[in-house]
N, C-alpha and C positions, 0 to 999 in steps of 0.2 A: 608613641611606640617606644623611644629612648627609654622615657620614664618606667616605663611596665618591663622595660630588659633590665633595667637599673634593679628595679624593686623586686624582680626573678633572682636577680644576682644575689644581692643583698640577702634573702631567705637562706638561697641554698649556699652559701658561705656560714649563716644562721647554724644551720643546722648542722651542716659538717663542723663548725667550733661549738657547739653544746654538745656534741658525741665525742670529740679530743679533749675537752675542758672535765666532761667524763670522767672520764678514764685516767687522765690525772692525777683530778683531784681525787679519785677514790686510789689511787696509787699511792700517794701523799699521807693519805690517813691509811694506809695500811688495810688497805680494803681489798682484798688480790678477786674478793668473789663476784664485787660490783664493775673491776677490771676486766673479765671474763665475760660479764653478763654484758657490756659494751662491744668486747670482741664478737662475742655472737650478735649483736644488733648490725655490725659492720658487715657480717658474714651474709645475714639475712639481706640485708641493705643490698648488697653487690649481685644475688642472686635476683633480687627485685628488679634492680636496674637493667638486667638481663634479661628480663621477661618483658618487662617495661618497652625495650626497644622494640620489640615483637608487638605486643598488644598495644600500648600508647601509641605509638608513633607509626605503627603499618596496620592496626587493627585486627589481629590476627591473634584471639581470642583461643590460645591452646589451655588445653588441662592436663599436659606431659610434660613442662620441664622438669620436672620432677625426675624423671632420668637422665637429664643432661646432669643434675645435680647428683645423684646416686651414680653414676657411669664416673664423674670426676673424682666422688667420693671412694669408687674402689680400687681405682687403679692408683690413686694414692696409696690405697690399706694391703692392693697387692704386692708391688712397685716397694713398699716397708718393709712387710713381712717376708718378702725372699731377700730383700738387703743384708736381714737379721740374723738367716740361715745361711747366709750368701750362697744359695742354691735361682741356677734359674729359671726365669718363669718358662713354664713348657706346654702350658696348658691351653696357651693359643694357639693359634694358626701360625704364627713366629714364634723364634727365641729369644728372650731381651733380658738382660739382665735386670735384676730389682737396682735400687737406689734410695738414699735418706736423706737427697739431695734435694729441695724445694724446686732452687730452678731446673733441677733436671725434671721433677715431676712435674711442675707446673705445667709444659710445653705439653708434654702425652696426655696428660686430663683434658686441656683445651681441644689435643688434635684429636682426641677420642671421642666426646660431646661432638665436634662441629663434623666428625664422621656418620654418626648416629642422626644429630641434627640434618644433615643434608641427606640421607636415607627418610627420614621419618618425614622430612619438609619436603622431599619429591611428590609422596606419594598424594600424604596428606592435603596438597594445597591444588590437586585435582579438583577438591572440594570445597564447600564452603559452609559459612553459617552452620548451625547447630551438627553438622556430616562433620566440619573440621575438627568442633572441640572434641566428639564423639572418635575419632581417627586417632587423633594428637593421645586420648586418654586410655586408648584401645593397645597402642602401639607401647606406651608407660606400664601399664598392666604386665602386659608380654612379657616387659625387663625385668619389671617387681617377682613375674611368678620365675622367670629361669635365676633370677637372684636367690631364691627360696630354695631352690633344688639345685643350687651348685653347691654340694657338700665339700668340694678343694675348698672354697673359701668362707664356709662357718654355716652355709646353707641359713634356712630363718633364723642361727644363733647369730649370723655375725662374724663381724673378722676384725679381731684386736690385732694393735700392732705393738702397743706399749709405748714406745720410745718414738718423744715426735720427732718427725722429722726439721733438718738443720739449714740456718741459713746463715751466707759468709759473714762473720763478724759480728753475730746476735748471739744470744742465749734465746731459743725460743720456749725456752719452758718458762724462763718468765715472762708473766702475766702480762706488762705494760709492754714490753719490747715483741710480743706475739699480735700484740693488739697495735701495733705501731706499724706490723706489716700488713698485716688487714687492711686499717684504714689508708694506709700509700697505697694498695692495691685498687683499693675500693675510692679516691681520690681518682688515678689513673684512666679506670672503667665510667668515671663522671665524666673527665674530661673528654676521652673518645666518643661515650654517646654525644657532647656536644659539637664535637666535630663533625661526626657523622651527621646529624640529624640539619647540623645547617646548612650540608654540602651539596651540590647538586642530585645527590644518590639520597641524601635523607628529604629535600624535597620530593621527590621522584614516586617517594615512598608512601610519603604523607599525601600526596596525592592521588597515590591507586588506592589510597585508606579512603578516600574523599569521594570519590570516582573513578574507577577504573575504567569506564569505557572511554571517558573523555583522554586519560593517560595513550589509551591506546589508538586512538585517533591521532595525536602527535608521533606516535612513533615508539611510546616507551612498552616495555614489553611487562606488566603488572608480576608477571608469576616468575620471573629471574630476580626484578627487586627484591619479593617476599620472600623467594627463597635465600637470597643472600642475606637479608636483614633475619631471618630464621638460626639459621647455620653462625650466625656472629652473636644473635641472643643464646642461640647456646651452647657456644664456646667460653661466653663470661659466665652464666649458672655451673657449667661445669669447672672453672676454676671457681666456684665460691662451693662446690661440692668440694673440691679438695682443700681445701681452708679449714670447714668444717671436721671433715674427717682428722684431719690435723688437731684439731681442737683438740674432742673427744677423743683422739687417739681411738677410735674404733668406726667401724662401716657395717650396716646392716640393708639389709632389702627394705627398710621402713624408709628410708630418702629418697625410695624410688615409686613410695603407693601414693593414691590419688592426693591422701592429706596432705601430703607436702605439696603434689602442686596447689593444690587449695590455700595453702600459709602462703605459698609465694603469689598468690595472686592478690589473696589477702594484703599482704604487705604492698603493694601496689593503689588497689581502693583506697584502704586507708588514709595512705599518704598524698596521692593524687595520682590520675591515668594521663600521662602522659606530660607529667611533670618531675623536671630533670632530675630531684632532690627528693621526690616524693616517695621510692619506693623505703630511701633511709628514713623519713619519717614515721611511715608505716611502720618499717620493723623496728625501731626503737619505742613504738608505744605498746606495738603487739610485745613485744619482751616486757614494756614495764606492766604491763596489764598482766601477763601471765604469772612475772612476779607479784604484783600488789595483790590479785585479784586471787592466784593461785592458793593462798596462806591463807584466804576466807573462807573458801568455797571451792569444793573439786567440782564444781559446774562452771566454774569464772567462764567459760569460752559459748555459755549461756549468756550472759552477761555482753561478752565480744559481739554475738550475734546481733543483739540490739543494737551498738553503735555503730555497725555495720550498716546494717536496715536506716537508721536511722541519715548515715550519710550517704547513702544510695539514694534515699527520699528528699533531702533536707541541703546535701552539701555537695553534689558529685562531683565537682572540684578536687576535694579530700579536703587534707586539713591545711596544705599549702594552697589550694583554692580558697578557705574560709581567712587566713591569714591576708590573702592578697584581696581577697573583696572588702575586708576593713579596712586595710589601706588606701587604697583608692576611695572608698568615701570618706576616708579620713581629708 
């Protein structure tokens, strides 16, 4: 059992120093686009581990975070853009002023996702099996289509902000020092899923995923865990929604339609369900693939599909499962 924690360890240390050794060295040689293309694998990575705790770890198979991510990702773009005007926002139910302040944004992305999250995780976890994903992707829709028809902020064009937002004592428009708060974020959110998941609340969890009637014979009550482990899955998608938006410097209702949750699950398969480091694996191959594969062929995600299929069939571990089964027969 040591041995298999050791050799967990070992990987996903692996993996977090080949995505910083990245970014570095493409830093070093003056690479600012391969710097960026690492930022976004961290982003993606963080969004993964988000869903990760949801579906890996409590089994809870949604096809919506995808608004936790689009919901993190606007009130970033909105929260900018009246900073810029410095007019305030007035369009909600409150009045708050905008901000270009990272940690001031970060907090309202998280507490707006894990608001949404525990609305969409009440209703949804009524249900189960093929009713949840089909709720979780119903309720995602919803936000995609009132994203499209809020003309205040860009309606289906979008809502630039231009100027990223600032953090104390960085330059975030550069490349390496944007991608340096990415991956401490996305370091942070590893570590708390390991805490969580070893704690008496992340057993708790893993075992209403295992059996829940048995959970509930002791006393545990299965749909307060889910929904808590729900509601914390996406509070972290929605700060990796505002990360992104940051990136791009722009937010549009595409972060909020089915594909993106489909990428973000993708990145999870990929890498491995319900392992710690898996979902950064996934999204740093689904990035190198969409580059390598992109500059071939505008079908490359033709391409994706097969090694998808192919480790659904052949590895469903992912790729940190096929890594750790050489090992141990090594």
């Amino acid at each position: 059992m040591r041995e298999t924690l050791n050799r967990d360890t070992a990987i996903n240390l692996a993996i977090l120093a080949l995505l910083v050794a990245t970014a570095i060295g493409a830093h070093l040689a003056g690479n600012g686009f391969t710097v960026t293309l690492a930022t976004k694998a961290a982003i993606f990575g963080l969004a993964g581990v988000g869903l990760n705790l949801a579906l890996g770890y409590g089994g809870l198979i949604s096809f919506g975070h995808a608004a936790f991510f689009g919901i993190g990702g606007y009130v970033t773009g909105i929260l900018a853009s009246h900073a810029s005007t410095g007019m305030p926002v007035t369009s909600l139910p409150f009045t708050i002023m905008g901000s270009n302040e990272m940690l001031g944004i970060w907090p309202m992305a998280m507490l707006a996702a894990g608001l949404a999250a525990l609305v969409i995780g009440a209703l949804s976890l009524r249900t189960s099996g093929v009713y949840f994903i089909m709720v979780t992707l119903a309720f995602a829709q919803m936000l995609y289509y009132f994203a499209m028809s809020w003309p205040r902020y860009g309606g289906e064009d979008g809502l630039s902000f231009y100027v990223r937002n600032t953090f104390p004592g960085l330059n975030t428009f550069a490349p390496i020092q944007y991608f340096a708060i990415c991956a401490t974020l996305l370091a942070v959110a590893l570590v708390f899923t390991a805490v969580v998941t070893q704690s008496r609340f992340g057993l708790a969890l893993q075992a209403a995923r295992q059996n829940s009637q048995r959970t509930v014979a002791v006393g545990i009550r299965p749909y307060a865990i889910r929904l808590t482990a729900f509601v914390l899955s996406g509070m972290i998608v929605g700060l990796a929604g505002s990360l992104y938006a940051d990136l791009n410097r722009f937010v549009s209702p595409a972060m909020m339609s089915w594909h993106m949750s489909g990428e973000i699950m993708v990145f999870v398969i990929l890498g491995g369900v319900g392992r710690l480091c898996g979902p950064v694996a996934g999204a740093a191959l689904f990035i190198l693939l969409e580059h390598v594969l992109g500059g071939i062929s505008e079908y490359w995600q033709a391409l994706l599909g097969l090694l998808l299929l192919a480790i659904v069939l052949f590895a469903p571990g992912g790729l940190i499962g096929i890594v750790t089964r050489r090992g141990r027969h090594a």
